[in-house]
N, C-alpha and C positions, 0 to 999 in steps of 0.2 A: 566480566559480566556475561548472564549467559540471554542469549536469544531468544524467546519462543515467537514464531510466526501460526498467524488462523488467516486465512487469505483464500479468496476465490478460485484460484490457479498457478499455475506454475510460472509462468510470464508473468504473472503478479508478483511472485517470490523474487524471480529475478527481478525484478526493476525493485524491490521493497529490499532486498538485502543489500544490492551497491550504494543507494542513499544513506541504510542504516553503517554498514563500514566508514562513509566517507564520513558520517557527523559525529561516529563511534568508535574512535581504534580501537582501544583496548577490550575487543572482544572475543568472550574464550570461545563461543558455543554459538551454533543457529540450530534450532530445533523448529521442524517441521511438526505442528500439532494438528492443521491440516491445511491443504493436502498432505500425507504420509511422501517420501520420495518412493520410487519404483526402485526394487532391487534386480528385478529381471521382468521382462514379457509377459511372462507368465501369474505374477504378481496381480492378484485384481480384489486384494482388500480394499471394502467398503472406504477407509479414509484414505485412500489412492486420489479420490474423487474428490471433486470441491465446487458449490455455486452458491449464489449469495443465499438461500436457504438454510443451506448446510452451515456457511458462518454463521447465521444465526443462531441454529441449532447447537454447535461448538461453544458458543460465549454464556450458553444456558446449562453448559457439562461442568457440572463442580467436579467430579471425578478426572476427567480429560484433564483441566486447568489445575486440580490441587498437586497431580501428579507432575506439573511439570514446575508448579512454586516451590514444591515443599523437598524438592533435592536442595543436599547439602552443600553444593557446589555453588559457593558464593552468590551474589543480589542477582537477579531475571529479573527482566523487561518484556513484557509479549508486547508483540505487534499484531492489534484487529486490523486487517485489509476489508474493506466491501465498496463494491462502487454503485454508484446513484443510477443509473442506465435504466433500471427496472424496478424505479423507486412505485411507482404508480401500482403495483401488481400484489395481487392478493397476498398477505401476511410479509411483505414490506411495509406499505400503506406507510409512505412519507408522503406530506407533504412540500410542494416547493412553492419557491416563488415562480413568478409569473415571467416570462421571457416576452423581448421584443427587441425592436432595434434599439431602445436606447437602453435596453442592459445594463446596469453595471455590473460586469461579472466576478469582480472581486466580490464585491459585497452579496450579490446571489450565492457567491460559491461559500461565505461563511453564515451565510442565514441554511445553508440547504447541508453543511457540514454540521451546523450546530444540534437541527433537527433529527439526523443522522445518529449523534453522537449520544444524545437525549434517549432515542430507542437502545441503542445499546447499551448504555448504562442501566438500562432497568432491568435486562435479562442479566450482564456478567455478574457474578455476587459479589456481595459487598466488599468481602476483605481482601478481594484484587483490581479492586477496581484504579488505587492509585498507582499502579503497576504496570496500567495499561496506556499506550501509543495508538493512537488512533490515526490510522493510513485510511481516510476516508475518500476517495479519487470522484472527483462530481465528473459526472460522465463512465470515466473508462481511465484506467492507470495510461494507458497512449496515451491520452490528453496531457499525461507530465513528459511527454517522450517530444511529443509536435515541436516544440519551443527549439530542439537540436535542428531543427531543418526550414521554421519558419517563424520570424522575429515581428512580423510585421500584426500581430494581434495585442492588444493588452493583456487576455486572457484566454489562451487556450480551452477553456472548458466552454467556451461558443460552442464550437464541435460539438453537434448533438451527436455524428458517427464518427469518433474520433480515432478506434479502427481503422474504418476504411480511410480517413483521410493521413493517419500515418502510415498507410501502407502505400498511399498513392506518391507522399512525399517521399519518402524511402525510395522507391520503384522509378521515379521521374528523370533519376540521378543517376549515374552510371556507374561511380565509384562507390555512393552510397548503397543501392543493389549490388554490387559486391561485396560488400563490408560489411551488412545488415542482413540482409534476404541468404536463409539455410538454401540451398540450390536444390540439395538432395530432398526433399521434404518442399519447397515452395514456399516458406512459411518465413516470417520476422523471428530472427534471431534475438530473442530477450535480455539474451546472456549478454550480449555484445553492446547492445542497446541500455541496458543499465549500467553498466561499467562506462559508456559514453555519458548518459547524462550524470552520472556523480563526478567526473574531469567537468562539467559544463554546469552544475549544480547550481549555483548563483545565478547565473544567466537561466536558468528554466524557471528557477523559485517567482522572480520578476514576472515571469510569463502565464502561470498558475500556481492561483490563490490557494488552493488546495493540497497543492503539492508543497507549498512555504508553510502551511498550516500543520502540514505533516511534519515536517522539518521541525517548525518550533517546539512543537510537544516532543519530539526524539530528544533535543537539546536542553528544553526543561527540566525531564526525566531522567535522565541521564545526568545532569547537575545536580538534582535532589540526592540521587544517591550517593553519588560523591562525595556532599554534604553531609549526609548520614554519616558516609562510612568513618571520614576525617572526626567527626563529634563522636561518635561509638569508640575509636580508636582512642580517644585523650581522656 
């Protein structure tokens, strides 16, 4: 099966391609549709770039998307990434539910996934749309990362800066700053960080609703075609 990813960022890619490996073996292909990867420094094509604009703009490219269903090279799955952080702002225009202390953030996090998922279907066109996995992260993709270093929430997408609060979780720790935190650069190591939470995946899913939400649709779709391919074959 081949991959395609539309994703805000590159830290998005990495934590969105270790969940898709760990709930997907058999796959041949990940295709960056956007961001593009960098080939050198120098490199500063327009799809280099990615913010939740630009996915929007991406899931509205018949061209971008037909180009990458219609190779020959056996069934594609894309994966939509956008996180909710900057639902409020002109040409998002989500609405959410209402927060407080008593929360329930499961169920916030699949009322405010479903609304999410609702705008994007109206822009991807129609004949990919059941091809599509939706990596909707309420908040920030950190908020699926938090749950590796703090068990004591129900649901991590509380974090309204869930960033900075997995940066301070990371950093607190001594062995974790060395395992996480790029030295040279200052910066959370993604790569590292996604490859940890797919060994911890089960234990993070319990901890955000959004992140299980992502998961079940990878696991659905990925069993659809299965089923296709088994009924085409006989």
């Amino acid at each position: 099966m081949r991959i395609g990813i539309i994703a805000e960022g590159f830290s998005d890619v990495a934590v969105i391609r270790s969940v898709v490996r760990k709930l997907i073996p058999a796959i041949d292909s990940f295709t960056l549709l956007r961001p593009r990867e960098r080939f050198d420094e120098t490199d500063l094509q327009e799809l280099n770039f990615s913010n939740w604009q630009l996915v929007l703009e991406s899931c509205q490219d018949e061209h971008l998307m037909s180009g990458f269903f219609e190779e020959l090279d056996g069934e594609a799955l894309l994966v939509v990434h956008i996180d909710t952080a900057e639902r409020g702002e002109k040409g998002f225009d989500i609405q959410a539910p209402m927060r407080s202390r008593k929360t329930n953030y499961s169920r916030y996090s699949e009322t405010l996934r479903e609304n999410v998922r609702n705008k994007l279907t109206t822009l991807i066109p129609e004949r990919f749309q059941e091809k599509i996995a939706y990596a909707i992260a309420i908040e920030e993709t950190d908020a699926w990362l938090i749950p590796l270093f703090e068990s004591t929430r129900n649901d991590t997408s509380s974090h309204t800066n869930a960033k900075e609060m997995l940066s301070y979780l990371v950093g607190k720790d001594k062995k974790s700053k060395r395992k996480f935190i790029d030295t040279d650069r200052k910066i959370l190591d993604y790569q590292k960080l996604g490859k940890e939470l797919a060994k911890a995946l089960h234990q993070a899913r319990n901890h955000n609703k959004s992140l299980d939400l992502f998961c079940i649709d990878l696991e659905e779709k990925s069993k659809n075609f299965k089923t296709n391919s088994s009924t085409i074959s006989k």
